[in-house]
C-alpha positions in Angstrom: 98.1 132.0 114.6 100.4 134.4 112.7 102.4 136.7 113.2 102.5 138.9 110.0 101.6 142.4 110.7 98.3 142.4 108.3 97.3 140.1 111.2 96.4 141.8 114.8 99.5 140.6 117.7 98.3 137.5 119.0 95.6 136.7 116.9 93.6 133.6 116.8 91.8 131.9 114.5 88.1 131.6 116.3 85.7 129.5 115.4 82.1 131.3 116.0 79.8 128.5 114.7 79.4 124.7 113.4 77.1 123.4 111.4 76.9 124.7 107.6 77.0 122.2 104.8 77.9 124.7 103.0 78.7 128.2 104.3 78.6 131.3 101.7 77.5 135.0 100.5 78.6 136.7 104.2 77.7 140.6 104.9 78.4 142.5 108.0 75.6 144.7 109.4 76.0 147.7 111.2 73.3 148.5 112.3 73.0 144.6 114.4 76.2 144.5 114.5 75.9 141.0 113.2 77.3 138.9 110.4 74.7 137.4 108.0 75.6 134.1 105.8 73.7 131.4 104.1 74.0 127.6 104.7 73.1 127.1 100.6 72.3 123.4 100.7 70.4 123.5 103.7 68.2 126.4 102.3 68.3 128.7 104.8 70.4 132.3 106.0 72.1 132.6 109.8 73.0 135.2 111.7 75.5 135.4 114.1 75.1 138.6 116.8 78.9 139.9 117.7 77.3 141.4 120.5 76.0 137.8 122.2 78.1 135.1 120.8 74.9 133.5 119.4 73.5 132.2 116.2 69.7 132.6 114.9 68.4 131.5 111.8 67.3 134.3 109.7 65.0 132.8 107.4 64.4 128.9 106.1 63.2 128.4 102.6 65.4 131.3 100.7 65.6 129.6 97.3 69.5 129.1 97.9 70.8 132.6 98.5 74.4 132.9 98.0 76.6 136.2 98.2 74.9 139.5 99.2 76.1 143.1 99.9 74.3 146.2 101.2 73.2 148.9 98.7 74.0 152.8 99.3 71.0 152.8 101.8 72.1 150.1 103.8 69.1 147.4 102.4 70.8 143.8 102.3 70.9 142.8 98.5 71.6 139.1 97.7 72.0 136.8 94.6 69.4 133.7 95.0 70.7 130.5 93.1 66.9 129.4 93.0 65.1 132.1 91.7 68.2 132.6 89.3 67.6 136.5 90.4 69.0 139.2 92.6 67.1 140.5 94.8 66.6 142.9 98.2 65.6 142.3 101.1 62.5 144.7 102.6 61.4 144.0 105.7 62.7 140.9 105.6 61.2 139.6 102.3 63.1 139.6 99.1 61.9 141.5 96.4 62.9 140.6 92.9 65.5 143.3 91.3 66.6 142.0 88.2 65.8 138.0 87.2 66.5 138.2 83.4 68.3 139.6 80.3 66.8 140.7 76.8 64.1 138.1 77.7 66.0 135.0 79.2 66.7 134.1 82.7 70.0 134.2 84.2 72.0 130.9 85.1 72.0 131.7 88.8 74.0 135.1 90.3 76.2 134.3 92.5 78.1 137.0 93.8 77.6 140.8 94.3 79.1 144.2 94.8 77.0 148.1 94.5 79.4 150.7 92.9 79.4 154.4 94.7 76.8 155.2 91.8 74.3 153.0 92.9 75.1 150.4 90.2 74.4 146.8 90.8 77.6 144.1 89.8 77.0 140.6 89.8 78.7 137.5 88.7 76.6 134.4 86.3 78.3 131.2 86.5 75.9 128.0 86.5 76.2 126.4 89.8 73.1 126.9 90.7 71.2 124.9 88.0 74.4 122.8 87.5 75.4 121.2 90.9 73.1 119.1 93.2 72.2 121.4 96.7 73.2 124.7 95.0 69.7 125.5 93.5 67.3 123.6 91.0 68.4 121.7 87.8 68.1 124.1 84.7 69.8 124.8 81.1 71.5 128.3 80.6 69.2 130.2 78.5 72.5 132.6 77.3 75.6 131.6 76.0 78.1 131.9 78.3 78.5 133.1 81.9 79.0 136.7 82.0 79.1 139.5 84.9 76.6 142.0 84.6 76.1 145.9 85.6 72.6 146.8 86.7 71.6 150.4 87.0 68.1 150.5 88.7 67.1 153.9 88.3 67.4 153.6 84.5 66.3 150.0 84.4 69.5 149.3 82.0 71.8 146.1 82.8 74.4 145.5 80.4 77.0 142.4 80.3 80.3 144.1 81.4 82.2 140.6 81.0 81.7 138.0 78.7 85.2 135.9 78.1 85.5 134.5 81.4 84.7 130.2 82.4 82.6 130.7 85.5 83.1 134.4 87.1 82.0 134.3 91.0 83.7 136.2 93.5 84.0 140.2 92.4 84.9 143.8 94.2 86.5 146.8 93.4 89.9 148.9 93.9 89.8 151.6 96.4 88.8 153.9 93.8 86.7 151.9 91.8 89.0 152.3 88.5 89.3 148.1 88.1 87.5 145.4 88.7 88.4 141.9 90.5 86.8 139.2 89.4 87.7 135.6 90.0 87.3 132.1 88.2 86.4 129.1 89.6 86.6 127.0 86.6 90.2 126.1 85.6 92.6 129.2 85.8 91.9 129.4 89.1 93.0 132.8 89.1 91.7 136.3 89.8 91.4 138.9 87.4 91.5 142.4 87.3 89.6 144.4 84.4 89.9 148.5 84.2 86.5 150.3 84.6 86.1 152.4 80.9 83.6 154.4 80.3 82.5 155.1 76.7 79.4 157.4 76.2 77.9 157.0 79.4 78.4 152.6 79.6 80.7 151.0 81.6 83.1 148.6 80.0 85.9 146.3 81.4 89.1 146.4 79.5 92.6 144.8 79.7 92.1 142.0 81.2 94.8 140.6 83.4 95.8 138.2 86.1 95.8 139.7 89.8 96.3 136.8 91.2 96.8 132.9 91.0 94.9 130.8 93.9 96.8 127.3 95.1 95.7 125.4 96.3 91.9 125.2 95.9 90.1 127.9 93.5 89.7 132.2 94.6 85.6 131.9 95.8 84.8 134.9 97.5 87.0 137.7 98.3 87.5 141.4 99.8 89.9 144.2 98.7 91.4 146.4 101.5 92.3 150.4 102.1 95.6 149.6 100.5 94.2 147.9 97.6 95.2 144.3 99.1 92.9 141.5 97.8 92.0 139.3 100.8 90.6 135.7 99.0 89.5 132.4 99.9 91.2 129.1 99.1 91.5 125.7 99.6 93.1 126.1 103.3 93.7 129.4 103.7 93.0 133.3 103.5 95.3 134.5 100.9 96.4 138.4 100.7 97.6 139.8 97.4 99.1 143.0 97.2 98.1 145.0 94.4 100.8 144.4 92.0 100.4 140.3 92.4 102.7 139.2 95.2 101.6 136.6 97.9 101.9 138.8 101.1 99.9 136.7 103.9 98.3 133.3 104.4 96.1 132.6 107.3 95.4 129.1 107.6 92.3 127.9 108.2 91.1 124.0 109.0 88.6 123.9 106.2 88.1 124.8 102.4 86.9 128.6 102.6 83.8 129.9 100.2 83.7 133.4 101.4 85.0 136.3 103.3 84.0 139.8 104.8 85.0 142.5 107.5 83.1 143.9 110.0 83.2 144.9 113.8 85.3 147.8 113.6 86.4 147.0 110.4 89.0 145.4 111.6 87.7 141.7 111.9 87.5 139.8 109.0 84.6 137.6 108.8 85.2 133.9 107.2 82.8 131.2 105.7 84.2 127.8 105.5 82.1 124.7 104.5 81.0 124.1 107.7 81.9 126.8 109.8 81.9 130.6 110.5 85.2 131.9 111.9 86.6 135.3 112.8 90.2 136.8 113.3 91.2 140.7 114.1 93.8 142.4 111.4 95.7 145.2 111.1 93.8 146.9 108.2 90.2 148.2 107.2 88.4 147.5 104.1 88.1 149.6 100.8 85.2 152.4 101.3 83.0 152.9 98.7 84.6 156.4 96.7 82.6 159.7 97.2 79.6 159.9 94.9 79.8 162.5 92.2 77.2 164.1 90.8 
């Protein structure tokens, strides 16, 4: 329990479900009012329903999904290690979005955000074809590991970031001017690039560090109303206020992949390695800007 006032009065740490090798890529949906995460290792997404304090597996088989997000018509979109694609779900089969650039295949997309556009931003590092339970053993077929921008209705994707070790977890600022994006190879850090645009391409420019991650490496993470980034770590949730300063830490009995709100808004959702737990805050997470024309 804490009592910082990011963190609901009397608060608790709950623990929702056991039994994840390891837990990752969570999303909340509205519409079931249920929190959907995959169990990588053991091939297969869960769901756990707010509404009866049970846990269903979704689907078996998935070709090692990892994060997912829902696009602006609420269809779950998720990255799949195996298949090195990303990919949506309809009517609870995935259909292949984008697998490949200028001809080669990805390493295996890890993590995923959808811009108020419509655009598709995902993360490349290589645990999927790297690491034994994360996928299937492959070669990178690009130099590097990059974060990519997908726009579907032109068919364009374009590599937004190409100087970072392994790029996983990503989201935006409130108003979608800079991008978060963190390493999980040595920095252990989180970056945050500004969103340029130059003749009708997005770039990311000025790198800089948001945020430094001890102990453990920043996996997944969520950015507040306030601009607040909420990120795992080795034993804890870690809250960064926008100009770098540690503001929270909410321990947590397990090394932490992954993190999401839901409910209300107001519960944040966490995947550990093993577990799924929950606590209620004091704050909502960053909407999605108005869409311009």
């Amino acid at each position: 329990m804490t009592s910082h006032s990011l963190v609901a009065p009397d608060a608790r740490l709950e623990t929702l479900y056991t039994g994840t090798i390891w837990g990752e890529g969570p999303v909340w949906l509205p519409e079931t009012a249920s929190l959907r995460w995959s169990d990588i290792p053991n091939d297969r997404i869960l769901e756990f329903s707010s509404a009866t304090g049970e846990t269903r597996v979704h689907r078996e088989g998935v070709e090692f999904t990892n994060g997912r997000t829902l696009d602006l018509d609420g269809a779950v979109l998720q990255c799949s290690h195996g298949r090195r694609s990303v990919e949506r779900e309809v009517d609870g089969m995935p259909q292949t979005l984008v697998d490949q650039w200028e001809g080669v295949r990805f390493n295996s997309p890890n993590d995923i955000v959808v811009a108020s556009d419509g655009a598709v931003w995902f993360t490349d590092p290589p645990y999927g074809i790297e690491e034994a339970g994360q996928g299937h053993p492959g070669v990178r077929e690009y130099d590097g590991c990059w974060v990519f921008r997908f726009d579907e209705a032109s068919g364009e994707l374009t590599p937004v970031i190409t100087e970072m070790g392994h790029p996983n977890g990503l989201a935006f600022s409130p108003d979608e001017s800079v991008l978060y994006v963190s390493d999980t190879g040595a920095p252990h850090h989180i970056l945050a690039w500004d969103v340029a645009w130059e003749a009708g391409v997005a770039r990311c420019t000025n790198p800089r560090v948001a945020a430094v991650v001890s102990p453990g490496a920043p996996d997944g993470f969520r950015v507040d109303a306030e601009g607040r980034i909420w990120t795992s770590s080795g034993d804890s949730v870690q809250v960064f206020a926008p100009t770098g300063e540690l503001v929270e830490r909410i321990p947590v009995p397990e090394v932490i992949s992954n993190l999401c709100f839901g409910g209300d808004g107001h519960d944040l959702y966490i995947t550990g390695a093993t577990s799924l737990y929950r606590i209620r805050t004091m704050v909502l997470p960053a909407q999605r800007p108005a869409r311009t024309a």
